[in-house]
N, C-alpha and C positions, 0 to 999 in steps of 0.2 A: 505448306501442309502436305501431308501426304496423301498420295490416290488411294482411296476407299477401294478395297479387294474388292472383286468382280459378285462375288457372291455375298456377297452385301449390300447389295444394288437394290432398289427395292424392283418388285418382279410387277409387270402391267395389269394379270387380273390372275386372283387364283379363285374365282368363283364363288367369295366368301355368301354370298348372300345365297347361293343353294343350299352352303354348309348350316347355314343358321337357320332355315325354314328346317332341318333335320332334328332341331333342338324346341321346335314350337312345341308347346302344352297339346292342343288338339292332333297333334300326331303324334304324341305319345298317348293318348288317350284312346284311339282307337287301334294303334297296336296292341294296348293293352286290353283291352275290350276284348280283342281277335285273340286273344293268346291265354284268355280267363275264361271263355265261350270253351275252348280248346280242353282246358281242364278242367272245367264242369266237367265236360262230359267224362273225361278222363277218369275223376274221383265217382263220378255216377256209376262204374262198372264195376259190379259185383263179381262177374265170372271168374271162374277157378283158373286160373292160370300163373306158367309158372315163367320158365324164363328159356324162348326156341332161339336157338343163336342163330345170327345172321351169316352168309356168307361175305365177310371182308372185303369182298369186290365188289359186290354189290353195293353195300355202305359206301363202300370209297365212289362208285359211280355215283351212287346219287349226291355225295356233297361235292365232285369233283364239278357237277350240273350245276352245280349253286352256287360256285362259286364264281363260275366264269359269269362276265359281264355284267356286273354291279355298277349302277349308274346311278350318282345322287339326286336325279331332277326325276326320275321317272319311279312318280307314285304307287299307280296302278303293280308294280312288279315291284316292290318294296313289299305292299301288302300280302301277296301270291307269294312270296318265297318266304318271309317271316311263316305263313302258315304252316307251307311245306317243313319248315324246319323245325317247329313246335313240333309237329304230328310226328319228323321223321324223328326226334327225339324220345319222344314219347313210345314210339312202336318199338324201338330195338334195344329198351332196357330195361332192365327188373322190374316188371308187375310189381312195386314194393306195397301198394292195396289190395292186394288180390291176398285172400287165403291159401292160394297156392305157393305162394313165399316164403320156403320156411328156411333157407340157404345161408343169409349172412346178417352182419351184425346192424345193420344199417336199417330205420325203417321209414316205413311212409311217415312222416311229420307230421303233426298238427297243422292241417291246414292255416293257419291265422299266424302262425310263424312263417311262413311264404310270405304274407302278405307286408312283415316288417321286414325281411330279408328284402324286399324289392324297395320299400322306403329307404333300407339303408345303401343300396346299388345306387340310386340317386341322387340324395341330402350324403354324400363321402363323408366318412368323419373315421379318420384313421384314426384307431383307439391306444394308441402307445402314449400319446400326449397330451395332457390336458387342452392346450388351446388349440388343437386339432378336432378331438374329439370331447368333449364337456362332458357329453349327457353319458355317452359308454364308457368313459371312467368311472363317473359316479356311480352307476350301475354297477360297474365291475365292484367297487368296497361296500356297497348295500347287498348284492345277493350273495356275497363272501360270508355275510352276515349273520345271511339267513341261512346258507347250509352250516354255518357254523354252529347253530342252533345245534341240529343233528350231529354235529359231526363230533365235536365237543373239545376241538385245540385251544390254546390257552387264550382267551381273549382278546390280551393286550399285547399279545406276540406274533399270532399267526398271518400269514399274508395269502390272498389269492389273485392268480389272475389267467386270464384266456389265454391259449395258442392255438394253433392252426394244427390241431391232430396230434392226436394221444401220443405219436412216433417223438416230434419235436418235444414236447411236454417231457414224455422218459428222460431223450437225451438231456431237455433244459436241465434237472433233477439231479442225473447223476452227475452232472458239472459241478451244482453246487455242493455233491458229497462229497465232491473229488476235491474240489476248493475247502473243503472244511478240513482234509485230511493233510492235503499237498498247496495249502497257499501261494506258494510260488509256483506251482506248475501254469498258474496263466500268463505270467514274464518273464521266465525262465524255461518253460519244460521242464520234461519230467526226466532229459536225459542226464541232471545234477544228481537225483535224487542214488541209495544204492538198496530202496526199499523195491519188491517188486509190486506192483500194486497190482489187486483183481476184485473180482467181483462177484457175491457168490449170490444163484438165479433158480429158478423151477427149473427141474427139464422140462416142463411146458415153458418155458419163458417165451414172449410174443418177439419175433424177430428184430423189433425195433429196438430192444436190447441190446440184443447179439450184434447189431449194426451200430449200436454206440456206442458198444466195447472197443469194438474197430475204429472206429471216428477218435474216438479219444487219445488211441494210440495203445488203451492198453492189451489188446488184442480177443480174439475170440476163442483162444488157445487158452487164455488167463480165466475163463470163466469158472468159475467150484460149481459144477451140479450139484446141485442138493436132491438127492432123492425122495422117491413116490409111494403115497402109499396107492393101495386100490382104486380111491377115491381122485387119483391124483394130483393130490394134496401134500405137498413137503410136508416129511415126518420128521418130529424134532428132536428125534432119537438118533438120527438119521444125518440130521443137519449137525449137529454136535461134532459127529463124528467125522464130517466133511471139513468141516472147519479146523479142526483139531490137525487134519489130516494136511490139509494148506499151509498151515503154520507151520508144520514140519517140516513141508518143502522150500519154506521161506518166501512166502505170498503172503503179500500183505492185501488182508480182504477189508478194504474200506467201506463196504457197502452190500448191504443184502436186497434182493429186490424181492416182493413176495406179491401174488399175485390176488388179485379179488376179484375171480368172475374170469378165470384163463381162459383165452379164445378157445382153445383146443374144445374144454370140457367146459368150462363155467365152473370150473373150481375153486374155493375159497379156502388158501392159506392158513395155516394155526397162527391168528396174528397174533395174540397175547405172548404164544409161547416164544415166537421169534422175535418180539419186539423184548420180550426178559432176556433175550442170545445176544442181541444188539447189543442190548442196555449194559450188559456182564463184560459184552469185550471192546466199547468203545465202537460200534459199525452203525453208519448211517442206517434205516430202515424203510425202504423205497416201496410204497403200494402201488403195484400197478391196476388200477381198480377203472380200468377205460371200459371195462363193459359191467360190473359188479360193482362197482362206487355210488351208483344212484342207489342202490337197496338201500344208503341212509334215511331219504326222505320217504320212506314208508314204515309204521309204526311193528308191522306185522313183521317185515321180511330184515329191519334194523339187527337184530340179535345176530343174525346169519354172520356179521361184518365185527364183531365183538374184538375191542386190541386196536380196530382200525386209528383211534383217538393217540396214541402211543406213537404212530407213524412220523418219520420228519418228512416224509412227504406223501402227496399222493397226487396220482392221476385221474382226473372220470373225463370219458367221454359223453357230454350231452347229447350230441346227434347218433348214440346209441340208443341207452333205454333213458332218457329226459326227452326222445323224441322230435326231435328240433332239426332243423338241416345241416349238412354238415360245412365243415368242421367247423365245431367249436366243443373245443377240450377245456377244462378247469383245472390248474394245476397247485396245490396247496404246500404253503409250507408250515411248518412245526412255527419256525420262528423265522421271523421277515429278514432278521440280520443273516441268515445263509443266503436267501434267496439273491440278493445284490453284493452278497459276496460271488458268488457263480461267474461275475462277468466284471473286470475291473477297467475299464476307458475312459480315455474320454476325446470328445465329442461338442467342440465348441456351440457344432449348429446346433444341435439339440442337445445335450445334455447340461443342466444348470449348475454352476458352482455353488449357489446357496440358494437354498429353499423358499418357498410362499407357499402359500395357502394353495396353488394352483399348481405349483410344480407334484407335490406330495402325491397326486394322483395320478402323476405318471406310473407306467409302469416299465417301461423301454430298459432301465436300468437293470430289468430282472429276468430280461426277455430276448431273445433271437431277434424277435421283429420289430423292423422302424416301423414302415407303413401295415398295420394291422387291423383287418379288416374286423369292424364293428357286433362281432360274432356273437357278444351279451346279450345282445338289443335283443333278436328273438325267444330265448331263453326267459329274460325278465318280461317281456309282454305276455308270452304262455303261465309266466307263475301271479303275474298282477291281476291277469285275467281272471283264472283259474281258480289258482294258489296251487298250493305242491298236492292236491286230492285228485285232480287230473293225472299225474305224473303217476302216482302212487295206487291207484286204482289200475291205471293198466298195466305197471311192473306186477305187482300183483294179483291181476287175470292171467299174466304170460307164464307164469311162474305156476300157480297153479293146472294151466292147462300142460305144462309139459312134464308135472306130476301126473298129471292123467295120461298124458302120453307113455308116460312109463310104466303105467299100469295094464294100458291095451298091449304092450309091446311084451310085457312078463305072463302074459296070459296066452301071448302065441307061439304055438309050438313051433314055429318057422321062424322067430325072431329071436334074439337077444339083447335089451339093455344094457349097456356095459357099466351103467353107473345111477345112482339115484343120485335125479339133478338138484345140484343147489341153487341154480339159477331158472333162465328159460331155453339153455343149450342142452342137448340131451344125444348121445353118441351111440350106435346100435350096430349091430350087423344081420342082415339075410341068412339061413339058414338051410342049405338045400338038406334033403333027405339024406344023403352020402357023405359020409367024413370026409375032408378035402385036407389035403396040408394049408401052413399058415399062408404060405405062398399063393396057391392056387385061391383060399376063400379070400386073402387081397385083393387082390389080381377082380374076383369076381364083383366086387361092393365097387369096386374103381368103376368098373364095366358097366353095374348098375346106375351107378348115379350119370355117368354118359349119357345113357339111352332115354332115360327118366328125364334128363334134360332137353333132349333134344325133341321127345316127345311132346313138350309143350307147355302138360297141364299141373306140374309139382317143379319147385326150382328147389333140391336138396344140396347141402353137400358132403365133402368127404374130407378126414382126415387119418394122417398117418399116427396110429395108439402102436408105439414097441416095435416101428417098421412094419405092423399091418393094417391094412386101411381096414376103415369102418365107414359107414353111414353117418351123418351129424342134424339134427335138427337145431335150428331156432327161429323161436317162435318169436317175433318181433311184430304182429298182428292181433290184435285182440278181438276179431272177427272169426278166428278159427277155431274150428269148434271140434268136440271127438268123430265126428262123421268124417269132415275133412280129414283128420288124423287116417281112419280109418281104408278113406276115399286112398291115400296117399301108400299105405302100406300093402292096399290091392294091384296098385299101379307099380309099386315094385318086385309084385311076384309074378303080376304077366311082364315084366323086363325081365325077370330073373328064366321065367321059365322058355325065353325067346332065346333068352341066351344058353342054358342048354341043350335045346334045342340043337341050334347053330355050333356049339363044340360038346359035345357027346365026354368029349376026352378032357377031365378039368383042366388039366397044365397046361392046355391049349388056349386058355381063355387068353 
């Protein structure tokens, strides 16, 4: 017999029984206790605040203090630094409760969706697999069901299912348009092919796009702008002529991406018109509708999205406006048989040669991820609870309040709207007395929203409209009110007016 390698030796003590008092019930129960005490208070704070950034050294010192010296047997200091790290968590990131939040897309949750996100951190049920995860499959083809309601793809065709962030979801998407167009490109490459393939996108299109043009291979150079109108919203007058003009050069455009709810502006695409541009030349029709996709499940704001039915696919992100923590993206498709065309392997360990009743609700087959974390379960406890009048009611208060917002802002002689919102994103700029070039008044909204942030009590932000910055609101709070508004545009005119102030001379800013 041969001698057993050295490190296969069994070892004399490795402390298991400290490890396992770490796994008792009653000690997860008063961590939990200390750490729900922690965010009561948390969600109790009303005050206007927005988002003061830390100094970097300072964070890295305090968890540099936390980390050192971790010991499994010593109670007393388990409980003292769990604390410490809840509150230091809490202190140095986006107020996302506070009215002062009006910066990005992400919001405070529904509390009671924390509460199953932590059941599912405990009870694992990685949701790609049926016998892994049971309950968040089935969930997954019941609530597919019910937006399907709203949504209105073909019944007996369409498929949906979770990923981890709207960015995966795009790329999941245009694989499978790419696969509809270039079959072989998933076993062969695309270096066979003598077509040139592209893609034609918003020039708002969200980066994760333009990153899996690159990923794919077929680059970010191959992208067709389609152009803007005012609204910036692809004109389909416009697109016509882009397309026309690709084909010319010998691009092959398999795929149109159009956007519902563009991070930039919150702008909603002509989708009927480009899904008849689709339809007329053979091109997949890709909705990226990660922040504007939930406007289905409201009766009121549903029209705004008119065409979206037409799509072969689409994106929403839930832990945008569904509210929920993040990530958890919905990614739909037209018809299920693209969806598992997207990806062709296989996969002894897990992937089944013939079907049952239990494999069927896999979804792995259609998906990037093996181990996928149970992202449903929140979602469907918030709509079981609720129902979709929760969801709907506060897209709805958001969206109206930054029609109000846009009305304070067209009525000040110092401000300008730059767009009437179709969502709850709403873009503007400061207006000093003195005509500034385009440069300089950039240059100054940049400057604004710094100081604004640093000051504490508004968390704004900023984007580039045509290479010049603007101001950007969203309103992902349904606590804000026109005061707050108000509150917020006085706080950018004592910034603005600090800052001329401080450079006299505008191209100095």
């Amino acid at each position: 017999m041969s001698e057993i390698p050295e490190n296969f030796l069994p070892i004399e003590s490795i402390g298991i029984e400290d490890i396992d008092n770490l796994f008792e019930s009653k000690r997860f129960s008063q961590h939990a206790s200390q750490a729900i005490d922690q965010l009561i208070t948390y969600l109790g704070d009303r005050s206007t605040r927005g988002l003061a950034l830390t100094d970097p050294a300072g964070i890295r010192a305090a968890v540099t203090r936390l980390t050192l010296g971790g010991q499994t047997g010593d109670t007393a200091e388990h409980d003292r630094k769990l604390a410490e790290i809840v509150d230091l968590y809490l202190q140095t990131g986006i107020q996302v409760y506070s009215p002062g939040y009006m910066g990005r897309q992400f919001s405070g949750p529904f509390p009671v969706t924390a509460v199953v996100d932590m059941v599912s951190a405990i009870a694992t049920q990685p949701a790609s697999f049926y016998e892994a995860g049971a309950l968040p499959c089935v969930v997954e083809r019941v609530m597919s069901e019910e937006f399907n309601r709203f949504l209105g793809f073909p019944s007996d065709r369409f498929t949906m299912f979770t990923t981890s962030g709207g960015s995966l979801a795009n790329l999941t998407a245009l694989l499978a348009a790419r696969g509809r167009r270039y079959p072989q490109a998933w076993g062969e490459g695309m270096g066979e092919t003598d077509c040139c393939p592209a893609i034609a996108v918003s020039s708002d299109v969200h980066y994760s796009i333009t990153r899996a043009a690159g990923i794919l291979g077929i680059g970010e150079n191959r992208l067709v702008r389609l152009p803007l109108d005012h609204a910036r919203r692809i004109t389909p007058a416009g697109a016509r002529e882009a397309l026309d003009a690709a084909a010319a050069r010998g691009l092959d455009v398999f795929c149109i991406v159009a956007n519902a709810g563009s991070t930039s502006f919150g702008a909603i695409d002509p989708l009927n018109e480009l899904a008849d541009m689709a339809a007329e030349r053979g091109i997949w029709l890709h909705v990226d509708g990660s922040h504007g996709g939930s406007l289905i499940v409201s009766d009121r704001l549903r029209p705004r999205l008119a065409g979206l039915n037409r799509a072969d696919s689409l994106t929403l992100d839930a832990h945008k406006t569904m509210f929920v923590p993040a990530a958890c993206t919905l990614l739909f498709y037209r018809d299920r048989d693209q969806a598992t065309a997207a990806f062709r392997q296989e996969a002894s360990y897990v992937f089944e040669n013939t079907s049952d009743v239990y494999s069927e609700y896999n979804s792995a087959d259609r998906n990037f991820e093996c181990t996928k974390r149970p992202m449903i379960m929140s979602l469907w406890a918030l709509w079981a609870m609720y129902g979709r009048t929760a969801i709907a009611e506060k897209l709805e208060a958001l969206c109206d309040m930054t029609r109000k917002a846009h009305g304070i802002l067209s009525a000040a002689p110092d401000f300008v709207p730059l767009h009437l919102p179709e969502t709850n994103i709403l873009c503007f700029r400061y207006l000093p007395n003195e005509q500034l070039s385009p440069k300089a008044l950039g240059a100054l909204q940049t400057e604004i929203r710094s100081r604004v942030r640093a000051r504490g009590r508004f968390f704004i932000s900023k984007v580039d409209i045509d290479g010049v910055s603007a101001l950007r609101l969203v309103l992902m709070n349904h606590r804000i009110t026109t005061d707050h508004i108000r509150q917020m545009l006085d706080e950018v005119r004592a910034v603005a007016l600090t800052i001329r102030e401080e450079f006299p001379q505008s191209e100095e800013i």
